[in-house]
C-alpha positions in Angstrom: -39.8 103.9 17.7 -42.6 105.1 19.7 -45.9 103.1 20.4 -44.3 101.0 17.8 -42.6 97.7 20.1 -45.8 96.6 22.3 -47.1 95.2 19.1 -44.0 92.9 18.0 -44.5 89.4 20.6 -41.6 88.2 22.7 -41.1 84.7 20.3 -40.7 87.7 17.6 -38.0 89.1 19.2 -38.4 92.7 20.0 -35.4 93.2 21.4 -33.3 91.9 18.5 -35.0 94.1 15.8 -34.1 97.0 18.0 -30.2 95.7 18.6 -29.7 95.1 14.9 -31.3 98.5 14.0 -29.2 100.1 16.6 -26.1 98.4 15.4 -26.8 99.4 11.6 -26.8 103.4 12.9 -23.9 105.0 13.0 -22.1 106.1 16.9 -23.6 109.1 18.5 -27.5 108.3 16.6 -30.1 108.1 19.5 -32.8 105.9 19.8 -36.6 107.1 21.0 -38.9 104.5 21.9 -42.2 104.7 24.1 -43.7 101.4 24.8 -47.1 100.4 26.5 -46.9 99.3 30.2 -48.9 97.6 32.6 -46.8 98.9 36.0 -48.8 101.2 38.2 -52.0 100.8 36.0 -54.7 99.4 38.1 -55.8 95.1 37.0 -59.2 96.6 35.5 -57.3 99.1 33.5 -54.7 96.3 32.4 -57.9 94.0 31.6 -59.4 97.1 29.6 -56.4 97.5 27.1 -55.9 93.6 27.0 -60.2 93.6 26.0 -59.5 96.6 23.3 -56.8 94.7 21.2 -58.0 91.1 21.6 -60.7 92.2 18.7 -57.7 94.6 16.9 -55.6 93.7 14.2 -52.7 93.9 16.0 -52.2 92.1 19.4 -50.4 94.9 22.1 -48.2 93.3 24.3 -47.8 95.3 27.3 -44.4 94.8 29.3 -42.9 95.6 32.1 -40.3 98.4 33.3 -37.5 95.7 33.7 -38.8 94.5 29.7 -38.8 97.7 28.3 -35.4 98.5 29.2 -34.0 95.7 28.2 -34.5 97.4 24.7 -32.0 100.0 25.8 -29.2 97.9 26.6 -26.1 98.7 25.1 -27.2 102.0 24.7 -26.3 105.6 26.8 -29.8 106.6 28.4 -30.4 110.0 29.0 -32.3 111.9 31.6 -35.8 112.4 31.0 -35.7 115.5 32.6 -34.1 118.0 34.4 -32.3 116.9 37.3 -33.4 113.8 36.7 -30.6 110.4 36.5 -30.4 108.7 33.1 -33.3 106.4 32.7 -36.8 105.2 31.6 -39.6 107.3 32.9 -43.2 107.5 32.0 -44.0 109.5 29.5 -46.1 112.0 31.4 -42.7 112.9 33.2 -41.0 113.3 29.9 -39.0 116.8 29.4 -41.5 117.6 32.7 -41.0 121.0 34.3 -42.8 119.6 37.7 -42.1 115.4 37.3 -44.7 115.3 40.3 -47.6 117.0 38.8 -46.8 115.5 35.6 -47.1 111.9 36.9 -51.0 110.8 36.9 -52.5 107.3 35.7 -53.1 108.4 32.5 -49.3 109.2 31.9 -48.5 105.7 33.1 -49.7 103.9 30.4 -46.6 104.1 28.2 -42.9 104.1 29.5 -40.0 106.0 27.4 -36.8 107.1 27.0 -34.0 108.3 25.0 -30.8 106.8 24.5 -27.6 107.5 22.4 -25.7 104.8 20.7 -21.6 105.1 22.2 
C-alpha cells in the first residue's frame, strides 16, 4: 500500500481498512505501506502540498509519525535497513547503504515500512 493511505480521511477510517485487509492475509504475509508526512518538512513546504491537493481530485491527508504507525499495529516491523531496529523510517533511508547521506528533505516527505503479519 504505498502512497495509497494519505488519501483515505481519518472519519473513513484508514486504519481499519488496513486491520481488516491484514486480518484476511494469511500468517507470515507482509504489509508495505509508504504514507505522506508532514514531520521534519518545513510549514511552507506543508502549506505547498496542502495548496497542490486542495484543487486535486483526491484530498491527501498528511499524518504524523505517531499516525502512520498506528497502521502497523499488530503487525512485526522490520528494519529498514541494515543495522537499523525494527521500525518506520523515511523512505530516503529505506534499504539505505549510508542512512545519513540518504536522509535529505526531499526523502522526508513520505514515511514507510515493512511489516510481517505473526
Amino acid at each position: 500500500m504505498t502512497a495509497v493511505m494519505h488519501f483515505i480521511e481519518d472519519p473513513d477510517d484508514p486504519w481499519g481498512m488496513v486491520a481488516r485487509y491484514m486480518s484476511a492475509m494469511p500468517p507470515g504475509s507482509y504489509l508495505a505501506l509508504s504514507h505522506a508526512t508532514f514531520d521534519k518538512l518545513p510549514p511552507r513546504a506543508v502549506q505547498t502540498i496542502d495548496d497542490i491537493y486542495k484543487n486535486a481530485t483526491s484530498r491527501i491527508w498528511l499524518r504524523s509519525r505517531k499516525d502512520i504507525e498506528r497502521f502497523f499495529s499488530g503487525l512485526e516491523m522490520v528494519p529498514p535497513y541494515a543495522g537499523a531496529s525494527p521500525g518506520l523510517t523515511f523512505v530516503g533511508s529505506w534499504g539505505a547503504e549510508d542512512p545519513e547521506q540518504a536522509d535529505s528533505d526531499g526523502s522526508r516527505v513520505l514515511c514507510c515500512a515493512v511489516a510481517r503479519r505473526p
